[in-house]
Backbone as XML, in Angstrom:
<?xml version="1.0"?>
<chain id="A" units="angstrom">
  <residue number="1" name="UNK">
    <atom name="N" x="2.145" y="15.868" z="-29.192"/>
    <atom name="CA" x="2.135" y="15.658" z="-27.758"/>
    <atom name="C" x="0.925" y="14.796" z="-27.397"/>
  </residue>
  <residue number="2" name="UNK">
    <atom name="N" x="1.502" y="14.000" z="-26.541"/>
    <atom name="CA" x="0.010" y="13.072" z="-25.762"/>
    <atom name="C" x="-0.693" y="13.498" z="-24.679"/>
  </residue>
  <residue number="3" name="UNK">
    <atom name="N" x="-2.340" y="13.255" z="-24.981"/>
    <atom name="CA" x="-2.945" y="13.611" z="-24.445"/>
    <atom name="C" x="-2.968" y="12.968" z="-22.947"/>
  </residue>
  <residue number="4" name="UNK">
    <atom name="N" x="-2.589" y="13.474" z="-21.812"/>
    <atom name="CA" x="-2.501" y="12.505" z="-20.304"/>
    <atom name="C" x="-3.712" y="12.661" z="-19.584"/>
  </residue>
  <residue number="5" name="UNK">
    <atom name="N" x="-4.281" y="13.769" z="-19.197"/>
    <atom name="CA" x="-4.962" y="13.811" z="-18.001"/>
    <atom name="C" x="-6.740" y="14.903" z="-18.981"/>
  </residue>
  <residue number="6" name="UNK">
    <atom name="N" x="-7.588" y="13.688" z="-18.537"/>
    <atom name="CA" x="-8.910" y="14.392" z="-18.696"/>
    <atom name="C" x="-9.826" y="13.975" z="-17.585"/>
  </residue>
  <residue number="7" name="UNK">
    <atom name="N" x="-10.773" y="15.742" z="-17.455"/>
    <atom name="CA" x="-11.442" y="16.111" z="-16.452"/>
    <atom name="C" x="-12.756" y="16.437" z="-17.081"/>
  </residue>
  <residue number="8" name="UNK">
    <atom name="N" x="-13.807" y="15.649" z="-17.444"/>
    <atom name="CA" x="-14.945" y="15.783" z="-17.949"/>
    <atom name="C" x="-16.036" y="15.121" z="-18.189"/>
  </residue>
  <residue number="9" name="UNK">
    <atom name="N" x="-16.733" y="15.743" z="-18.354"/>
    <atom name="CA" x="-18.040" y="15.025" z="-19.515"/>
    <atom name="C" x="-17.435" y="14.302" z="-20.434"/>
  </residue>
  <residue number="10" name="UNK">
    <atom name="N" x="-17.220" y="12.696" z="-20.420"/>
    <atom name="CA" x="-17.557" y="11.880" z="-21.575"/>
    <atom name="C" x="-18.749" y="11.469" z="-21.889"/>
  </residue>
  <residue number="11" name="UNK">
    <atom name="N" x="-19.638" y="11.523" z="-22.897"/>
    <atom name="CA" x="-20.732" y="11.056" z="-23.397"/>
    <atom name="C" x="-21.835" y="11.443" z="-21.908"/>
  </residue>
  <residue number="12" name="UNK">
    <atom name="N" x="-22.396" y="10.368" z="-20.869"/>
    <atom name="CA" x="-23.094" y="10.713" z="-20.547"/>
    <atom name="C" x="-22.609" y="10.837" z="-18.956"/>
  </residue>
  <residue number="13" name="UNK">
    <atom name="N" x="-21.347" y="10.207" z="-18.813"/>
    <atom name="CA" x="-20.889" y="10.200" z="-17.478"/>
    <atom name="C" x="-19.718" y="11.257" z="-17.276"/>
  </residue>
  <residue number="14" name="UNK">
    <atom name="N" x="-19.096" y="11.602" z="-16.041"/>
    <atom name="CA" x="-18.045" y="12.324" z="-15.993"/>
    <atom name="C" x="-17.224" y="11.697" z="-15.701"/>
  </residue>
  <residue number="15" name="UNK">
    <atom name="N" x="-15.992" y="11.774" z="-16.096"/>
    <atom name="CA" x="-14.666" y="11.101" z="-15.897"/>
    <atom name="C" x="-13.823" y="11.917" z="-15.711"/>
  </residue>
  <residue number="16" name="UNK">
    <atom name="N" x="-12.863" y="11.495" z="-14.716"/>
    <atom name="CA" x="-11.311" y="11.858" z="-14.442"/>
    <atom name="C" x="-10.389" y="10.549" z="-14.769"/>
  </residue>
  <residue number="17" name="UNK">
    <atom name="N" x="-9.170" y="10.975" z="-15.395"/>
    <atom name="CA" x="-8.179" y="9.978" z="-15.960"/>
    <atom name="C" x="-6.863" y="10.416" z="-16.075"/>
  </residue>
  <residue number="18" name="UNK">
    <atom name="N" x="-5.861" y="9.328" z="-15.863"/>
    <atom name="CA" x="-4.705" y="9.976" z="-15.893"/>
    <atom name="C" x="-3.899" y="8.754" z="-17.033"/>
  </residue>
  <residue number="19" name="UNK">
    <atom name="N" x="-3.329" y="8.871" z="-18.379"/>
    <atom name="CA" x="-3.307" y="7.681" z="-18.737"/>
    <atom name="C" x="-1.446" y="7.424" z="-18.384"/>
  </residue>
  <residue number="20" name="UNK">
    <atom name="N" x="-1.046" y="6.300" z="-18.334"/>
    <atom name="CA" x="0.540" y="5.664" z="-18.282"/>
    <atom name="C" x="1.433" y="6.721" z="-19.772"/>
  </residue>
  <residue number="21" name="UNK">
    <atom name="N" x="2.358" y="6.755" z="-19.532"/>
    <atom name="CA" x="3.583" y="7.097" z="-20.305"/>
    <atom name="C" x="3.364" y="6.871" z="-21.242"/>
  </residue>
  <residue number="22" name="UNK">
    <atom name="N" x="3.318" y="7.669" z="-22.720"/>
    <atom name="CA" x="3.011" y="6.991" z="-23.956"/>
    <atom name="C" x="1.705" y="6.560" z="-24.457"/>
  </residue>
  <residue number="23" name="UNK">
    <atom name="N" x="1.096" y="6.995" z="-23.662"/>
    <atom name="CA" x="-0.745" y="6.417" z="-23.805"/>
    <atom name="C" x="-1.434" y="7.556" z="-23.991"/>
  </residue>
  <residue number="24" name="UNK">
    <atom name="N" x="-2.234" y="7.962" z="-24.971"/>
    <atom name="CA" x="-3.363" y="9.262" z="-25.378"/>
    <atom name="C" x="-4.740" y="8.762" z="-24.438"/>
  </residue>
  <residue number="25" name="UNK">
    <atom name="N" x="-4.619" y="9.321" z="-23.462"/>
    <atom name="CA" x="-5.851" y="9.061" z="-22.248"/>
    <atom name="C" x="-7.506" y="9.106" z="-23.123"/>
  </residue>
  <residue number="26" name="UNK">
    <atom name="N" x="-7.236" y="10.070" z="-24.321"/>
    <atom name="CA" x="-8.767" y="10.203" z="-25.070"/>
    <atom name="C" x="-8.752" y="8.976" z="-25.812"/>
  </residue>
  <residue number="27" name="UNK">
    <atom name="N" x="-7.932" y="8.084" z="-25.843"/>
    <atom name="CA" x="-8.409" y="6.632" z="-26.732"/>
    <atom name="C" x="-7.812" y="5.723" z="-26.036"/>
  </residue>
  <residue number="28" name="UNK">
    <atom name="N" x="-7.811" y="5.531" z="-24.769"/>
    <atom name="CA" x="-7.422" y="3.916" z="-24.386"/>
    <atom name="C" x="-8.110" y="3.448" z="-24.336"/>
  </residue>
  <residue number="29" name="UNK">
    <atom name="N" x="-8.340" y="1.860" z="-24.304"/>
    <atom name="CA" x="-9.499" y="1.087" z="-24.032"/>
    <atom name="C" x="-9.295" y="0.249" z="-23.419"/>
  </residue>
  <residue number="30" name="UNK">
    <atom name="N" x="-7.767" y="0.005" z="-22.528"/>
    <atom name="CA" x="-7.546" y="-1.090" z="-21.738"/>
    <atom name="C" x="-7.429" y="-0.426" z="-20.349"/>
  </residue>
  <residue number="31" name="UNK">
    <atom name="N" x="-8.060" y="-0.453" z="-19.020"/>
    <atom name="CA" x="-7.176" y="0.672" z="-18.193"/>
    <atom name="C" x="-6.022" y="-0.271" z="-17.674"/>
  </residue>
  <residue number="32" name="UNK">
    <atom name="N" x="-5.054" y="-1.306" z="-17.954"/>
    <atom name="CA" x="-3.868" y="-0.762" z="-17.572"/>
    <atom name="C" x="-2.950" y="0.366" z="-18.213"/>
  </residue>
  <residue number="33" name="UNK">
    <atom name="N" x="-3.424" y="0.563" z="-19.249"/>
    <atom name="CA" x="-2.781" y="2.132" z="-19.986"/>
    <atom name="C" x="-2.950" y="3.144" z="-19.088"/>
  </residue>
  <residue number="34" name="UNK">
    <atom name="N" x="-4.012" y="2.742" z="-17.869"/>
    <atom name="CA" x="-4.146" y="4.289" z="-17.194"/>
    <atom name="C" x="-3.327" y="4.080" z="-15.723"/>
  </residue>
  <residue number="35" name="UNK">
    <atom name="N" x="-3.160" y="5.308" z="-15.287"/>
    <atom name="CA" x="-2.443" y="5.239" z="-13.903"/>
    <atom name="C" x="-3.919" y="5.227" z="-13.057"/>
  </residue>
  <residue number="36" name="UNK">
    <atom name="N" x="-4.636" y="6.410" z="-13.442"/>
    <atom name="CA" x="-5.917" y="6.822" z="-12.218"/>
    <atom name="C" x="-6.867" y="6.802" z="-13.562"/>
  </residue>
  <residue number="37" name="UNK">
    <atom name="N" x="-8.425" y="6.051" z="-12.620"/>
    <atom name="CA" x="-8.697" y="6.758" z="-13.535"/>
    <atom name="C" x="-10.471" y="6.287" z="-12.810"/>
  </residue>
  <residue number="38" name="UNK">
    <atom name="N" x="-11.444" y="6.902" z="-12.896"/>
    <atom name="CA" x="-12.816" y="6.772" z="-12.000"/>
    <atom name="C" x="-13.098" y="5.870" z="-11.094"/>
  </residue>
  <residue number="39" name="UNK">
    <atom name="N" x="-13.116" y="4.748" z="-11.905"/>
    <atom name="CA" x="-13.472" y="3.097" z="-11.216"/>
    <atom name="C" x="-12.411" y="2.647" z="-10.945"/>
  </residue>
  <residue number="40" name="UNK">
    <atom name="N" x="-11.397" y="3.012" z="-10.747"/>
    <atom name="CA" x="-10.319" y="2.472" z="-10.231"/>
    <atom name="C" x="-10.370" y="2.173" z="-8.340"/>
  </residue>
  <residue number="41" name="UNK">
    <atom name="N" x="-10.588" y="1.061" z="-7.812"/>
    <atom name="CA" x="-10.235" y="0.925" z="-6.528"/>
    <atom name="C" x="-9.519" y="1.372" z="-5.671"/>
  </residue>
  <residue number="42" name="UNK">
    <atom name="N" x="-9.713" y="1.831" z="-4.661"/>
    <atom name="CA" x="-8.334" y="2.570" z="-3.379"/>
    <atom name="C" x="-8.277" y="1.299" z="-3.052"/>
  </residue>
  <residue number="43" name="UNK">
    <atom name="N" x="-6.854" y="1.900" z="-1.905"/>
    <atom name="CA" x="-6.363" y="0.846" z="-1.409"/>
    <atom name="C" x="-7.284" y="0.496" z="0.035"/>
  </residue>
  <residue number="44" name="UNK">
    <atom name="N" x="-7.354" y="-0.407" z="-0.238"/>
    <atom name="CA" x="-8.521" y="-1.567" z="1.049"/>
    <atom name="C" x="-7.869" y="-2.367" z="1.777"/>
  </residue>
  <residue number="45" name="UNK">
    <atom name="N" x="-7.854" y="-1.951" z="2.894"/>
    <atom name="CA" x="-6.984" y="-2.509" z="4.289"/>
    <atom name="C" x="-7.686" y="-3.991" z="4.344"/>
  </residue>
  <residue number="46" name="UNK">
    <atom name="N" x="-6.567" y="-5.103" z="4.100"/>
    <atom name="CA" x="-7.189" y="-6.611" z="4.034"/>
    <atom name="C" x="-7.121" y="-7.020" z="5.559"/>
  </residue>
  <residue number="47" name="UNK">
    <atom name="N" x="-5.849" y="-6.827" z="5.948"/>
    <atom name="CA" x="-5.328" y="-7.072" z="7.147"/>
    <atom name="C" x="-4.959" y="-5.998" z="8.169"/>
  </residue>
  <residue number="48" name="UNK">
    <atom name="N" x="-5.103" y="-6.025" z="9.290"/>
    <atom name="CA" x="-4.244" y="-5.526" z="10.087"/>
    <atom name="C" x="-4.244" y="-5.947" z="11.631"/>
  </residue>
  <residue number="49" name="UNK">
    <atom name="N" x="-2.913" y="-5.140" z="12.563"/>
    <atom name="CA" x="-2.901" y="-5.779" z="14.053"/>
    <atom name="C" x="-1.944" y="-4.682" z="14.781"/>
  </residue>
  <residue number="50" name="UNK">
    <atom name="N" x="-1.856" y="-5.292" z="16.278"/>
    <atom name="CA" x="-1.054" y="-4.503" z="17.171"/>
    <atom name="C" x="-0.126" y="-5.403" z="17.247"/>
  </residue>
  <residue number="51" name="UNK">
    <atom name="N" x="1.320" y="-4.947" z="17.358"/>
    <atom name="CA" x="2.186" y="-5.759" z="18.436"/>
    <atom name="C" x="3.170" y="-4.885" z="19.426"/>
  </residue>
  <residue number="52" name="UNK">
    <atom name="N" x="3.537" y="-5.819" z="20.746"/>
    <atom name="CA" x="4.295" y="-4.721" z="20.835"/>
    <atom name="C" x="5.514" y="-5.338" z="20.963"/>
  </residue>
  <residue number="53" name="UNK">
    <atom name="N" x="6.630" y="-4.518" z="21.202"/>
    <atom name="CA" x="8.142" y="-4.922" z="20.817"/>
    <atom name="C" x="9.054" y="-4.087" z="22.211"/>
  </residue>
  <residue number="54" name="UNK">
    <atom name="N" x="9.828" y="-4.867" z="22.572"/>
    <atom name="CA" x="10.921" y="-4.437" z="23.612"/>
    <atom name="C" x="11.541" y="-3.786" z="22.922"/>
  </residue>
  <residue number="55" name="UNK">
    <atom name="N" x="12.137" y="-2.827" z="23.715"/>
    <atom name="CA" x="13.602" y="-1.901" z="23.252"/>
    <atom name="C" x="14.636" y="-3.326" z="22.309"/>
  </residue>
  <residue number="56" name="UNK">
    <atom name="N" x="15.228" y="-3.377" z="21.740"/>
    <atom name="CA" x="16.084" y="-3.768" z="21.133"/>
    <atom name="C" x="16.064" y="-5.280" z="20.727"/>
  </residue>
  <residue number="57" name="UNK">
    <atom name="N" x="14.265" y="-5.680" z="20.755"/>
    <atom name="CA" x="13.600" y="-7.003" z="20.290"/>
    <atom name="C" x="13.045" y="-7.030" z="18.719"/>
  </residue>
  <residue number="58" name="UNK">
    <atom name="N" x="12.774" y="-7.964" z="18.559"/>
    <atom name="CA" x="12.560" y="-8.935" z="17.216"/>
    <atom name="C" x="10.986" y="-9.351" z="17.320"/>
  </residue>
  <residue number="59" name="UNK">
    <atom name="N" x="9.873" y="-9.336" z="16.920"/>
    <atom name="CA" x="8.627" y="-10.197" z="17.553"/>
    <atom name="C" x="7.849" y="-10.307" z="15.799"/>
  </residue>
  <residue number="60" name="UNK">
    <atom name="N" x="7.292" y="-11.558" z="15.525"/>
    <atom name="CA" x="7.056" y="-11.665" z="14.078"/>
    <atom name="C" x="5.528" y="-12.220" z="14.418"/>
  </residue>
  <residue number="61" name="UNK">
    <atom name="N" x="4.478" y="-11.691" z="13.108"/>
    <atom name="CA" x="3.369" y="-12.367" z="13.231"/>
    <atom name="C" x="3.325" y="-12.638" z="11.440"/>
  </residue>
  <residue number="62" name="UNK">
    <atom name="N" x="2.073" y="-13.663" z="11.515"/>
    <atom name="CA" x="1.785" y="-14.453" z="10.012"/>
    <atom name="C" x="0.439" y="-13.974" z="9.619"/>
  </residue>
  <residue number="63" name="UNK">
    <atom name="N" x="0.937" y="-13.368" z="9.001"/>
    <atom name="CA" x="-0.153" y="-12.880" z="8.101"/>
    <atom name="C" x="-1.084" y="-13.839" z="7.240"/>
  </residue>
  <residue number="64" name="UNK">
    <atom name="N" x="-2.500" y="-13.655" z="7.358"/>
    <atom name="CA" x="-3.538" y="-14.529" z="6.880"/>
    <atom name="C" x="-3.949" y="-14.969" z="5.333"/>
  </residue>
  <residue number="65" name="UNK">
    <atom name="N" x="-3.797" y="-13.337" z="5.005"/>
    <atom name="CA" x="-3.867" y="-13.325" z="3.721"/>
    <atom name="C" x="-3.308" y="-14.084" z="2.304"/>
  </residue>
  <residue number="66" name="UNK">
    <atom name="N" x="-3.397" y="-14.536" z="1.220"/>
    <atom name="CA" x="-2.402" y="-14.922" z="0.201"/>
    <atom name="C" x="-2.026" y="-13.604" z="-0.543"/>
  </residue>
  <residue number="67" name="UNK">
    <atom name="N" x="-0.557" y="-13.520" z="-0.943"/>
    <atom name="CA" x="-0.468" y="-12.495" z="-1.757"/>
    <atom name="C" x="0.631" y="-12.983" z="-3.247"/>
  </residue>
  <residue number="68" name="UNK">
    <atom name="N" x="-0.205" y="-12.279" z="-3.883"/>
    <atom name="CA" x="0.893" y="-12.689" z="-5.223"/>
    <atom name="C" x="1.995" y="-11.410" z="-5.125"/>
  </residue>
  <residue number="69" name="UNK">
    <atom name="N" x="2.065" y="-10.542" z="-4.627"/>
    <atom name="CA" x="3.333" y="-9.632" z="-4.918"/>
    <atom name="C" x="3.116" y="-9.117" z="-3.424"/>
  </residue>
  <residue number="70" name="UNK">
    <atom name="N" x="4.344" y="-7.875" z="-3.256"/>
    <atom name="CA" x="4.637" y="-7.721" z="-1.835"/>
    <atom name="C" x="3.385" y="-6.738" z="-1.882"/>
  </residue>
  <residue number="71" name="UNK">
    <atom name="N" x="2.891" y="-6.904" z="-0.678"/>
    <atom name="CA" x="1.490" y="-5.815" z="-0.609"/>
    <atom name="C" x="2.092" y="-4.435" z="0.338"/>
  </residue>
  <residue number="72" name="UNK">
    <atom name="N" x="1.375" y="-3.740" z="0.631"/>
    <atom name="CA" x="1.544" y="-1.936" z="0.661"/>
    <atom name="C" x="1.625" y="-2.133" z="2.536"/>
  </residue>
  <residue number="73" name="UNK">
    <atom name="N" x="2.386" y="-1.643" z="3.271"/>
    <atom name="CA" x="2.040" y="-2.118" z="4.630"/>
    <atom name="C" x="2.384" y="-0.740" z="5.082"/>
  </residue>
  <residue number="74" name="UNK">
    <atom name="N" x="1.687" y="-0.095" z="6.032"/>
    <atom name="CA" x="1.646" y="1.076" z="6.813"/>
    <atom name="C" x="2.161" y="0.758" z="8.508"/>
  </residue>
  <residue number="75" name="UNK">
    <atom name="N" x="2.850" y="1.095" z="8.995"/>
    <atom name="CA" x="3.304" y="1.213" z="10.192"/>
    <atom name="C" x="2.731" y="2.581" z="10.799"/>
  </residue>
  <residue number="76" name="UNK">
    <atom name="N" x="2.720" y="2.334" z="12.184"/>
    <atom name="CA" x="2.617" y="3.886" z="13.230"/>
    <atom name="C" x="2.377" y="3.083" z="14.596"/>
  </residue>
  <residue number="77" name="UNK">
    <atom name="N" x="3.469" y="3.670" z="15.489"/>
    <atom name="CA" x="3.244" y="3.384" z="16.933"/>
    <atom name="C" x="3.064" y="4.429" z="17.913"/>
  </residue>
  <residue number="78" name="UNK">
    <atom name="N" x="2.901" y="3.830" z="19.401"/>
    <atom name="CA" x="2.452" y="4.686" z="20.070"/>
    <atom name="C" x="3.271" y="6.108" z="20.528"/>
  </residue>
  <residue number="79" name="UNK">
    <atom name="N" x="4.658" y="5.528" z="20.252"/>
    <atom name="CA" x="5.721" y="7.259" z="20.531"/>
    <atom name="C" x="5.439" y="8.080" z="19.442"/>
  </residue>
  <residue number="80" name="UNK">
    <atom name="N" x="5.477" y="7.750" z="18.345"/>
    <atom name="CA" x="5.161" y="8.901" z="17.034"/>
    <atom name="C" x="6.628" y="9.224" z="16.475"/>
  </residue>
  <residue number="81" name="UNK">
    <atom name="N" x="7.409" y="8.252" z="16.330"/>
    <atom name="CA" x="8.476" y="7.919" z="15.870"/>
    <atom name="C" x="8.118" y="7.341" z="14.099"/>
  </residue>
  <residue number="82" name="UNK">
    <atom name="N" x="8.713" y="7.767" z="13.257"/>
    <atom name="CA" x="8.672" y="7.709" z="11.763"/>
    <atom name="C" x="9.468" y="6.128" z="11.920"/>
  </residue>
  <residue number="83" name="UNK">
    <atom name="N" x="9.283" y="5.201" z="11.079"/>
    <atom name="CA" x="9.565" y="3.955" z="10.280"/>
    <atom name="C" x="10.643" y="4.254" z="9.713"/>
  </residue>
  <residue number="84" name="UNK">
    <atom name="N" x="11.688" y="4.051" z="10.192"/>
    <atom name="CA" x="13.417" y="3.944" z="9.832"/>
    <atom name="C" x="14.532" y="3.544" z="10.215"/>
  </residue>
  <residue number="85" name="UNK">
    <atom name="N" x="15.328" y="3.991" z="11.254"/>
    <atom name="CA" x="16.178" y="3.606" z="12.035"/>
    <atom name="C" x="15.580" y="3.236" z="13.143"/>
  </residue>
  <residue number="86" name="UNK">
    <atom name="N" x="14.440" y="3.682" z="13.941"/>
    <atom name="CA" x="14.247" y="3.204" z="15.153"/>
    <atom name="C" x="13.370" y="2.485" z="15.078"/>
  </residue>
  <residue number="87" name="UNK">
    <atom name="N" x="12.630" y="2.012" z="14.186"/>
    <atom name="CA" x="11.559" y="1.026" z="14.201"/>
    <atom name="C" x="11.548" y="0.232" z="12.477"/>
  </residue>
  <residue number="88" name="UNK">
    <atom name="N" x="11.053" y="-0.926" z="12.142"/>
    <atom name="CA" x="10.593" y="-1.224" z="10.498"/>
    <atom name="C" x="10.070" y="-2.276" z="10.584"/>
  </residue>
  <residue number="89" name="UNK">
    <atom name="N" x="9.576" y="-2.902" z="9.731"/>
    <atom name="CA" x="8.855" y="-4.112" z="9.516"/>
    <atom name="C" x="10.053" y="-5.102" z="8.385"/>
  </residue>
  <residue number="90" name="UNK">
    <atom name="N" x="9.793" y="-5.852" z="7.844"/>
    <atom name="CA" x="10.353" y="-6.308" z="7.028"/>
    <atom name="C" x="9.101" y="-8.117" z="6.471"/>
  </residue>
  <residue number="91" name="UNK">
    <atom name="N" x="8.771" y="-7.943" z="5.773"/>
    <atom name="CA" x="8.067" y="-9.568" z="4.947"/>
    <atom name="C" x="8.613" y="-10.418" z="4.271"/>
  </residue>
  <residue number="92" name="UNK">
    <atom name="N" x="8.626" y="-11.275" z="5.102"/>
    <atom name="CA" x="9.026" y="-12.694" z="4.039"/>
    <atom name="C" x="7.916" y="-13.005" z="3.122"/>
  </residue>
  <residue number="93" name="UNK">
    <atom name="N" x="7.733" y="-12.660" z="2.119"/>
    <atom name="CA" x="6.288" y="-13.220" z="1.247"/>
    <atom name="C" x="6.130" y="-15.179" z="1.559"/>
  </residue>
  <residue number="94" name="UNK">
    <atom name="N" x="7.326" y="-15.900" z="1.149"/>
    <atom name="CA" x="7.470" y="-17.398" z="1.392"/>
    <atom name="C" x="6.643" y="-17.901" z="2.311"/>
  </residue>
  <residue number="95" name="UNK">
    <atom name="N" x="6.555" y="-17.351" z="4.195"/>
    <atom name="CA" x="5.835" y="-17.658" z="4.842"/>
    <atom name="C" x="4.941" y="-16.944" z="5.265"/>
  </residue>
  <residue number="96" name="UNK">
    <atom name="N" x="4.992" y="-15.540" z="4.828"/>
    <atom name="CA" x="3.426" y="-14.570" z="5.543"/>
    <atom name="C" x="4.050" y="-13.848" z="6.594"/>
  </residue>
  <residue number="97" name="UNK">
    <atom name="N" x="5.950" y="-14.083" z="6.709"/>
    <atom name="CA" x="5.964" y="-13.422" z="8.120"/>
    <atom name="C" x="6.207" y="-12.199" z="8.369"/>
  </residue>
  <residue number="98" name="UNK">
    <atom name="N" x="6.273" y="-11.430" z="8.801"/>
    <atom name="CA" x="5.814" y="-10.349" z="9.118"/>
    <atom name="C" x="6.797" y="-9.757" z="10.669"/>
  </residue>
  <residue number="99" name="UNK">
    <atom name="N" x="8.037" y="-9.410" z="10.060"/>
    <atom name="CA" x="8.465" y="-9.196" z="11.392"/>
    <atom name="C" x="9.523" y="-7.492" z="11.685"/>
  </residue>
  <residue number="100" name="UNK">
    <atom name="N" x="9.015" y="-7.375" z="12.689"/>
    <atom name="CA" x="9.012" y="-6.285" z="13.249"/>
    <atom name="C" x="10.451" y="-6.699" z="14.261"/>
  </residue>
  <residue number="101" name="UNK">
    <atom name="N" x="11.375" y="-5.069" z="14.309"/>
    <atom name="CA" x="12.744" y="-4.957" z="14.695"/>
    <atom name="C" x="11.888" y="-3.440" z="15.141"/>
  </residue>
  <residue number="102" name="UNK">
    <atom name="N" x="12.613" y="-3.537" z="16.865"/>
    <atom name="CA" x="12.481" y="-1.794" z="17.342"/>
    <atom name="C" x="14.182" y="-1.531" z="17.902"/>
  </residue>
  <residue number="103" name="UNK">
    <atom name="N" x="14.519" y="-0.969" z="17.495"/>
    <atom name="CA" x="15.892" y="-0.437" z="17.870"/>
    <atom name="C" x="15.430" y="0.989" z="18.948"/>
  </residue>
  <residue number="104" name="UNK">
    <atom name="N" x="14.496" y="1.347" z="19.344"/>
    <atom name="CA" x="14.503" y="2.723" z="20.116"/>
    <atom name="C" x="14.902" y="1.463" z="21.442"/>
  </residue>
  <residue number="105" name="UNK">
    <atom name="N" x="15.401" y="2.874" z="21.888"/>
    <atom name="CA" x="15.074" y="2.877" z="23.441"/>
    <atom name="C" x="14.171" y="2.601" z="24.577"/>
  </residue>
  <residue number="106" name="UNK">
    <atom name="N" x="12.595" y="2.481" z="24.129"/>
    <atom name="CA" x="11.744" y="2.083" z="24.939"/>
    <atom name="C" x="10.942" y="1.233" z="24.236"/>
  </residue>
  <residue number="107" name="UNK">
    <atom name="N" x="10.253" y="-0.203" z="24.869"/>
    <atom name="CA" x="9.133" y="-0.521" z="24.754"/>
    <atom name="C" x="8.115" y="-0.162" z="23.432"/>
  </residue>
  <residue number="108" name="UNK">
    <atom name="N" x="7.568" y="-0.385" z="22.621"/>
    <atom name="CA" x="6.400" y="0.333" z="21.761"/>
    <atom name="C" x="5.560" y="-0.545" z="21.421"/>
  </residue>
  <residue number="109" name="UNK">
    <atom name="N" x="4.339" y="0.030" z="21.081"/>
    <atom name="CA" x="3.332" y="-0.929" z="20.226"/>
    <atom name="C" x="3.103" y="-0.301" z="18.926"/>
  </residue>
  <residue number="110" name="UNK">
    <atom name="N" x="2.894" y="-1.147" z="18.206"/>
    <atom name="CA" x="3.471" y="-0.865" z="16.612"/>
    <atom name="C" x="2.054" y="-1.423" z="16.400"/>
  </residue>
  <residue number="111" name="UNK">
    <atom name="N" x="1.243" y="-0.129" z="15.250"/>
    <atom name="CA" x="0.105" y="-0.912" z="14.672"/>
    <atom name="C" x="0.127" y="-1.036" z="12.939"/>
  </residue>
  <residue number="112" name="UNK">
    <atom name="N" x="0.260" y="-2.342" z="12.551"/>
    <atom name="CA" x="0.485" y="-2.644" z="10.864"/>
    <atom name="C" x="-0.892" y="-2.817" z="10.539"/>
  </residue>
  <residue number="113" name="UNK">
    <atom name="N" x="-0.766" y="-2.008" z="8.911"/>
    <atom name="CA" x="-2.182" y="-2.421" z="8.149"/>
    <atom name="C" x="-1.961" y="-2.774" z="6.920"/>
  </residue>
  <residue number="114" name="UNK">
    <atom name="N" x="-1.961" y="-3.700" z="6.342"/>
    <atom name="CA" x="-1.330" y="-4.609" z="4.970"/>
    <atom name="C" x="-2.747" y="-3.902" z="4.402"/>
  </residue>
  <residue number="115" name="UNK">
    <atom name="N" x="-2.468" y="-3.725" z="3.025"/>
    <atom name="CA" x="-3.193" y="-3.172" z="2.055"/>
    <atom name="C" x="-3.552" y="-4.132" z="0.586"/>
  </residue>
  <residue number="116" name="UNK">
    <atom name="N" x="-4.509" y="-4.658" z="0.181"/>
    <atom name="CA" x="-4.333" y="-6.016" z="-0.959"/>
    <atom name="C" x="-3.984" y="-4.959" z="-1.938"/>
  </residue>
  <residue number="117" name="UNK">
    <atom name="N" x="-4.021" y="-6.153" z="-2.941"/>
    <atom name="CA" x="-3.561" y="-5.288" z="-4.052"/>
    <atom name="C" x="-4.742" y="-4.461" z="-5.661"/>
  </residue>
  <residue number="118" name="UNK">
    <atom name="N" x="-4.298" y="-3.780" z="-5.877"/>
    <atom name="CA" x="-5.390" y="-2.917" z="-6.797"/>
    <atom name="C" x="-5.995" y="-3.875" z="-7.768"/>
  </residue>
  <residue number="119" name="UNK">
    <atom name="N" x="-6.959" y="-3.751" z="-7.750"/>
    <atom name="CA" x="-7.831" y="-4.746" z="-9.014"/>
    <atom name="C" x="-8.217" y="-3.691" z="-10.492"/>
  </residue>
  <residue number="120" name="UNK">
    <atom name="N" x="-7.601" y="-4.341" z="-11.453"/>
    <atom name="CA" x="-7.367" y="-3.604" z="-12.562"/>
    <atom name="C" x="-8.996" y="-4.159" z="-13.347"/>
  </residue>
</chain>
């Protein structure tokens, strides 16, 4: 069985680690073998904004950033309505756009926070 997850004293520092599928966490030496693991970066809000959107409108903004893959984007508006049928985002990576569909019933302001991506 492989070793996945260590919580300790290595040598002189302490480490937590979680290693990928198939990987013995006590001997990797690359961390993409690991899922989590100390020095690993959170996610760091690059971008973000308000918009707001009519009942049954379309309204798109362009995002500043460059991204090589689709980045992590968080929604929440002011009714407290969940990201699904009555509200979503959707990204064109091609142009940066960034566009927002509200299907509720009223008015909302929608606040997005694009997240870059993890540095390995």
């Amino acid at each position: 069985m492989t070793n996945r997850i260590f919580i300790g004293q290595n040598g002189n520092s302490y480490q937590i680690r979680v290693s990928k599928a198939g990987y013995d966490v006590t001997t990797v030496t690359d961390p993409t073998q690991l899922a989590f693991y100390e020095t690993l970066s959170g996610l760091v809000p690059f971008e973000q904004g308000l918009v707001t959107v009519a009942s049954g409108a379309t309204v798109s903004v362009t995002l500043t950033g460059t991204y090589t893959y689709y980045p992590f984007i968080v929604l929440r508006n002011n009714l407290n309505q969940v990201p699904g049928n009555w509200y979503y985002a959707r990204l064109t990576l091609s142009s940066k756009s960034l566009t927002f569909k509200n299907n509720y019933s009223a008015s909302m302001v929608i606040k997005y926070c694009v997240f870059r991506e993890l540095d390995w």
